[in-house]
NUTORNU-506150 format. One record per residue (C-alpha): x negated, y negated, z. Coordinates in steps of 0.001 Angstrom, whole numbers, plus 500000, padded with zeros to 6 digits. Example, Ala and Ser with C-alpha at 12.3 -4.5 7.8 and 13.67 -1.06 7.14 Angstrom:
<nodes>
((487700; 504500; 507800))
((486330; 501060; 507140))
</nodes>
This chain:
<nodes>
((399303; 728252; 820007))
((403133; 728256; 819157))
((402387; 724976; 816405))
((399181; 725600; 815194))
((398804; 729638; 814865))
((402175; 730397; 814251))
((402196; 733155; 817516))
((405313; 734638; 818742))
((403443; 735676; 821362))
((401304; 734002; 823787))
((399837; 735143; 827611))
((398327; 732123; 829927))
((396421; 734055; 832979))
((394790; 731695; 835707))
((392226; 733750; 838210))
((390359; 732619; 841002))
((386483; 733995; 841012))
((383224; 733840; 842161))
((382305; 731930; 838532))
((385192; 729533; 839440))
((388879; 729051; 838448))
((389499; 731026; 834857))
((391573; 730303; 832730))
((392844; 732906; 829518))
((395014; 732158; 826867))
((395859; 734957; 824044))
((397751; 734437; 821298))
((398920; 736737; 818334))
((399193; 734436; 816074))
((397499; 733979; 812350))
((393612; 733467; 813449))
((390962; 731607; 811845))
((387460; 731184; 810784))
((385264; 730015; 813476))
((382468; 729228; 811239))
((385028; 726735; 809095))
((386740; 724964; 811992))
((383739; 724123; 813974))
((382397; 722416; 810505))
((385569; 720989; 809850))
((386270; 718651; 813230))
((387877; 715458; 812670))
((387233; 712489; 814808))
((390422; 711408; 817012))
((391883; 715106; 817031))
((391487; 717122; 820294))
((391471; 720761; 819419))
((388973; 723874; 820352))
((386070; 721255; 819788))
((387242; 718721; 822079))
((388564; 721283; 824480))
((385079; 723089; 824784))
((383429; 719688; 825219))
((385567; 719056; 828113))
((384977; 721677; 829645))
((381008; 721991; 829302))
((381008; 718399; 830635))
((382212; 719197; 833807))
((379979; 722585; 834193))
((381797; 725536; 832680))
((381896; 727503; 830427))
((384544; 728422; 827049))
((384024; 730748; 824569))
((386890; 731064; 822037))
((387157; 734307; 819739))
((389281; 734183; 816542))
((389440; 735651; 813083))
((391654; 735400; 810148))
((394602; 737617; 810947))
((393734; 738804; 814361))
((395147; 736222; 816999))
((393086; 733817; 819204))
((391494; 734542; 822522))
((390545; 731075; 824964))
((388203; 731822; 827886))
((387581; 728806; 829923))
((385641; 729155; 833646))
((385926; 725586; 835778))
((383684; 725512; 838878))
((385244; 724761; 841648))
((382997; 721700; 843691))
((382836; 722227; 847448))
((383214; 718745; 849211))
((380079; 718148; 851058))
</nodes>
């Protein structure tokens, strides 16, 4: 968040819930489009694409909320697998 939105501020929170483990991370930094970046992915870089991918592959859930000028918000929920 610090290198690539420029924040000079920036809250992690990690909860435990019913959904799984969730994981929050808020910037204040400069935004962006979403509509752009999600066009504009390039192969061999792991940003919000990758990061989203990740996470859906294993069962959760991310939804990222941005726009130009108004920070970043990074809402990923991991399920947490019960050993049978």
């Amino acid at each position: 968040a610090v290198k690539h939105a420029g924040a000079s501020s920036v809250t992690v929170m990690v909860a435990l819930s019913y959904e799984g483990v969730e994981l929050r991370v808020l910037d204040d930094g400069v935004g962006f489009d979403q509509d752009l970046t999600a066009r504009s992915a390039r192969p061999g870089h792991f940003g919000l694409v990758q990061m989203r991918r990740r996470v859906t592959e294993v069962g959760g859930s991310c939804r990222i909320s941005s726009a130009p000028g108004a920070g970043t918000e990074v809402r990923a929920i991991l399920p947490i697998r019960v050993p049978a």
